[in-house]
Every structure is written in structure tokens, then in C-alpha cells.
Rosetta silent file (secondary structure, phi, psi, omega in degrees, C-alpha in Angstrom):
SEQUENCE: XXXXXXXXXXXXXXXXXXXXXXXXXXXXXXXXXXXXXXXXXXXXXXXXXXXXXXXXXXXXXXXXXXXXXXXXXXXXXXXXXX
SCORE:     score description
SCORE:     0.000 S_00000001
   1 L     0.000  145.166 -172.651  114.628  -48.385  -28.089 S_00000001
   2 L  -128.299  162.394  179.140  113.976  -44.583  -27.741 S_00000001
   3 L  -155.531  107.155  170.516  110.903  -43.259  -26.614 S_00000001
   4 L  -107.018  133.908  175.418  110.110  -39.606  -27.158 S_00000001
   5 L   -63.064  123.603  154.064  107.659  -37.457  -25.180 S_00000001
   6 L   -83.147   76.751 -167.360  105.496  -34.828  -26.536 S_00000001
   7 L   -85.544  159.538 -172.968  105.346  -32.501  -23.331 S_00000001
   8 E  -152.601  130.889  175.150  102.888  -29.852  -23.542 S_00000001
   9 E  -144.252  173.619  132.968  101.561  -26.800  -20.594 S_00000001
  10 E  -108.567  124.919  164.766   99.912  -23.134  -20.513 S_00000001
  11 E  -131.539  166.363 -157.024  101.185  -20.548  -18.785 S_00000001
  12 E  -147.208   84.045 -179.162   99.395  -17.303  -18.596 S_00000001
  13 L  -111.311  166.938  179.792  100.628  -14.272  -17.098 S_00000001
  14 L   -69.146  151.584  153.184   99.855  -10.420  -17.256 S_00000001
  15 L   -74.327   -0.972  176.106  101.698   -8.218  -19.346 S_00000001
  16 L  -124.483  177.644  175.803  102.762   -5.405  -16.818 S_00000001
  17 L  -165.436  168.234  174.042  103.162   -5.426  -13.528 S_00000001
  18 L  -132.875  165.568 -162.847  103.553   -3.021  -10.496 S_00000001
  19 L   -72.360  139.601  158.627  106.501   -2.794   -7.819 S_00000001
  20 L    90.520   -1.755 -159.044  105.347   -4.196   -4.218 S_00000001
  21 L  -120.035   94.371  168.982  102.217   -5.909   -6.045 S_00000001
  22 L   -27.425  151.155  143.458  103.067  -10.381   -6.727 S_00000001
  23 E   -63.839   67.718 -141.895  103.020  -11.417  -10.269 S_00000001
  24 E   -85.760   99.672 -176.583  100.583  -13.543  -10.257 S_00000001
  25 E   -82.950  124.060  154.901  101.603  -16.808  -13.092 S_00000001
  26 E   -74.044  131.833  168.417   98.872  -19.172  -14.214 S_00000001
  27 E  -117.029  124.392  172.006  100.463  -22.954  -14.816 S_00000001
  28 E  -123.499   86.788 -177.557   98.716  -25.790  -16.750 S_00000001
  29 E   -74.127  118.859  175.712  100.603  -28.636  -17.487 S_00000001
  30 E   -91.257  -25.994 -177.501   98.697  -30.804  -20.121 S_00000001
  31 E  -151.545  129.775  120.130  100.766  -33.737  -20.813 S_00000001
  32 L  -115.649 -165.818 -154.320  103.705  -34.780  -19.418 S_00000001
  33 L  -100.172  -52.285  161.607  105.420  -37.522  -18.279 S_00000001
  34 L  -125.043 -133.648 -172.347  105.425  -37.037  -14.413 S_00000001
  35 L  -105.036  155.645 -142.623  105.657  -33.455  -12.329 S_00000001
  36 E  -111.890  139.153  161.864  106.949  -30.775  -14.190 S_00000001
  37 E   -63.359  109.934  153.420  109.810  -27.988  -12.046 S_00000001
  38 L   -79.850   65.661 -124.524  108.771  -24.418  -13.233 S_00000001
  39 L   -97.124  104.059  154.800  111.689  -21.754  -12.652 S_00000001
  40 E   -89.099  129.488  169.348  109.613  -18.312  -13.664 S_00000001
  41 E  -141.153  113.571  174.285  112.414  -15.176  -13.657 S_00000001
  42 E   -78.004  107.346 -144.612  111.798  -11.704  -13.991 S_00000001
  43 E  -111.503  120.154  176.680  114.866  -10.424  -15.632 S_00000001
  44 E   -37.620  162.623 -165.784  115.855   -5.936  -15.976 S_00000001
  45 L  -122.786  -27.958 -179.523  115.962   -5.935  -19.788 S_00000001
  46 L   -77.656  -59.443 -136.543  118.680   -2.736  -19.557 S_00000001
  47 L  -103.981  -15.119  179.341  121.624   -3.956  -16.533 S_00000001
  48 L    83.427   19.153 -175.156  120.450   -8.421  -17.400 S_00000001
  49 L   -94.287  153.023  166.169  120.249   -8.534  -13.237 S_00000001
  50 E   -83.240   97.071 -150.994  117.721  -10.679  -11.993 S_00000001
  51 E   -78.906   -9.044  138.329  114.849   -8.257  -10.309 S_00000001
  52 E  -154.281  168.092 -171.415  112.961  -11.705   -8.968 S_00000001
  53 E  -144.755  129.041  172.524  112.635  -15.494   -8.977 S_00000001
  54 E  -146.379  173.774  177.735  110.394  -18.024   -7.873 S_00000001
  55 L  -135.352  146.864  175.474  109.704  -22.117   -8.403 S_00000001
  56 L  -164.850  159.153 -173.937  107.212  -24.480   -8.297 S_00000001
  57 E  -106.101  136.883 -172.425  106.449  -28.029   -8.776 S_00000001
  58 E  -152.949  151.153  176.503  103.098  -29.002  -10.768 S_00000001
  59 L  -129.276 -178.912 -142.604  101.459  -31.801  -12.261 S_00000001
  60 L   -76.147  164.041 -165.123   99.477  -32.720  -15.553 S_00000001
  61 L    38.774   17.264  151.329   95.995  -31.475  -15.599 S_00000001
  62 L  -118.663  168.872 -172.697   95.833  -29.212  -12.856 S_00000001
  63 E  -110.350  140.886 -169.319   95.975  -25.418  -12.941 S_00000001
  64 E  -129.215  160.477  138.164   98.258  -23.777  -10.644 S_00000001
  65 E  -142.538  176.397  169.680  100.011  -21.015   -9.706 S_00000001
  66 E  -107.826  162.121 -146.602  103.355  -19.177   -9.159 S_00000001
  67 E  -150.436   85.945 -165.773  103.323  -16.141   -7.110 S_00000001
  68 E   -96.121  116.034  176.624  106.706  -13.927   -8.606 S_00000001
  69 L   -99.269  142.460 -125.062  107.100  -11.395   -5.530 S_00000001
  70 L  -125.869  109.038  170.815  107.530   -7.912   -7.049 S_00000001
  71 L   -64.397  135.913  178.911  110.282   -5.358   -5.064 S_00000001
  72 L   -22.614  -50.714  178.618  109.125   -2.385   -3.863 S_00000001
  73 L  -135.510   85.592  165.241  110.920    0.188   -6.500 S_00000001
  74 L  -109.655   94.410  147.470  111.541   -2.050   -9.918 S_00000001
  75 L  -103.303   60.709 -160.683  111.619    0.674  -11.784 S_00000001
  76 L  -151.393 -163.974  178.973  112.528   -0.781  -14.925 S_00000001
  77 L  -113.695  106.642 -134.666  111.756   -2.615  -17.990 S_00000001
  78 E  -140.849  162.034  166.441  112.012   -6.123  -17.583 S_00000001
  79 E  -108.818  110.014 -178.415  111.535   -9.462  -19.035 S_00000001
  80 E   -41.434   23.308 -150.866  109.864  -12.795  -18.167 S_00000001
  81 E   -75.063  149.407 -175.413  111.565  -15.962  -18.729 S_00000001
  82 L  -127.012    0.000    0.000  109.794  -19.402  -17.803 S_00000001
């Protein structure tokens, strides 16, 4: 017997951001199966280094957040992955 899960969240962050200032991610898991791990990583888009990282654990129907802390001089053009 198989049994597949339809997981479903929002997450809702700004597009820009400034150096020394958190990221601030909204998380909304709506349906899963138990609590969900969230890995958010802000990645330079030019050298592919990883300019910060953070995690969190969250569960269905509440709103959350992650907190991505933001280095001093990222002066660069960078990309989000969740």
C-alpha cells in the first residue's frame, strides 16, 4: 500500500536586502504530515559561495519565522534558496 502526501507551506520574504540588517523569512506550513525542517540559504549569484544560512523547525498551521543574519559588507548579488 502506498500512501502519498500532498505537502503544502508559504514562505514570504523581501526581495532585497541590506548588509548588517537580518532577513527576515515568513514560514507557513499548511499541510503536512508532521514538523517540517526549513534550510533558507542566501547564495552570491557571481563566486556560488554561500554569503548566509539559517534553519528552523515548524509545524502545520502556524506562521513563523526564520531570521537569515545578513554580513556586514555583502556586497553582491545573491540568491535565495529554501
Amino acid at each position: 500500500m502506498f500512501c502519498f502526501v500532498n505537502s503544502s507551506y508559504v514562505v514570504v520574504t523581501p526581495t532585497s536586502f541590506r548588509p548588517g540588517v537580518p532577513l527576515n523569512i515568513s514560514v507557513n506550513i499548511l499541510k503536512d504530515v508532521g514538523d517540517v525542517a526549513v534550510t533558507a540559504t542566501l547564495v552570491n549569484s557571481g563566486t556560488k559561495d554561500d554569503v548566509a544560512m539559517t534553519k528552523g523547525m515548524f509545524a502545520e498551521g502556524e506562521w513563523n519565522a526564520l531570521f537569515l543574519p545578513i554580513a556586514g559588507l555583502c556586497l553582491c548579488k545573491a540568491n535565495l534558496s529554501l
